[in-house]
C-alpha positions as CSV (number, residue, x, y, z in Angstrom):
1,X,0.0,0.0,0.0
2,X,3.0,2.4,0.9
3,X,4.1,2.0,-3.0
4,X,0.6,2.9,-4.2
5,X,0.4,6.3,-1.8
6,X,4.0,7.5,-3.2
7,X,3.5,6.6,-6.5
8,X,0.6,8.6,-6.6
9,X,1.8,11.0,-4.5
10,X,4.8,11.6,-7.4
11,X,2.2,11.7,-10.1
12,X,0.1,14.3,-8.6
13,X,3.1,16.0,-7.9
14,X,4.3,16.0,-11.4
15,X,0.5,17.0,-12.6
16,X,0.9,19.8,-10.1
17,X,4.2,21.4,-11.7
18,X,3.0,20.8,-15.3
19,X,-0.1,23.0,-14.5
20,X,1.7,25.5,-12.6
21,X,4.4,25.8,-16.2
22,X,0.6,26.7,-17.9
23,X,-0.6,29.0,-15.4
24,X,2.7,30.8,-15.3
25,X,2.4,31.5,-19.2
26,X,4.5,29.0,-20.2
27,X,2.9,28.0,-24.1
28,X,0.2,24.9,-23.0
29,X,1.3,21.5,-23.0
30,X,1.0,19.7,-26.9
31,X,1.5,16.3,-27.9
32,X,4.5,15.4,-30.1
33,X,2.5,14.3,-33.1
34,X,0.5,18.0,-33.1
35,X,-2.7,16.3,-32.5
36,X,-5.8,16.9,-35.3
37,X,-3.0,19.7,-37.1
38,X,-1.5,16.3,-38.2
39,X,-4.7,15.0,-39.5
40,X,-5.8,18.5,-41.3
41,X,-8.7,18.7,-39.7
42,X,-9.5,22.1,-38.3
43,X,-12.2,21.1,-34.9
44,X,-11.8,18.9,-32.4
45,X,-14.8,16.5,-34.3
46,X,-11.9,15.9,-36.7
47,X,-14.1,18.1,-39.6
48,X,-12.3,19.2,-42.4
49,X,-15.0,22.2,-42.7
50,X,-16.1,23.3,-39.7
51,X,-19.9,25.0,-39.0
52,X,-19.7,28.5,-39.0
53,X,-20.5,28.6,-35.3
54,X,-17.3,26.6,-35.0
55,X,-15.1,29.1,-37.3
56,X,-15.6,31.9,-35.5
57,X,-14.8,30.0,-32.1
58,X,-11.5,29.4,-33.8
59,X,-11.2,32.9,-35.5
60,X,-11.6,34.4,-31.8
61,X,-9.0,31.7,-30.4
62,X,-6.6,33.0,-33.3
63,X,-7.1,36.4,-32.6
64,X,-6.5,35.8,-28.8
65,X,-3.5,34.0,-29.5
66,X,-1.7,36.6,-32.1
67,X,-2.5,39.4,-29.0
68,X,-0.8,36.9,-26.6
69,X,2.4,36.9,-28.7
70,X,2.6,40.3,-29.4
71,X,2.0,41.3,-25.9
72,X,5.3,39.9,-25.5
């Protein structure tokens, strides 16, 4: 039982840290493969032509984003 509670208690440790890099303003954590930009899809439904509720979700995240980096 002692190796389940510190095994956890290094994982939740580890989780801990990881969001605190995200919070901090570090760029959020991305999977090595780039996810659905590998795919070409452009929602998380994996559609190649999103709805236009959808596009201007991801227009406003864009816009959000190029402010972010030229803030800095």
């Amino acid at each position: 039982m002692t190796i389940f509670f510190v095994t956890f208690g290094v994982i939740v440790f580890l989780v801990c840290i990881m969001a605190i890099g995200v919070i901090f303003g570090r760029r959020p954590i991305v999977g090595s493969c780039r996810g659905y930009d590998a795919l070409g899809a452009e929602c998380g439904a994996g559609c190649r032509t999103p709805c236009a509720k959808r596009r201007a979700v991801i227009a406003r995240a864009r816009e959000a984003a190029n402010v972010e980096m030229n803030a800095d």
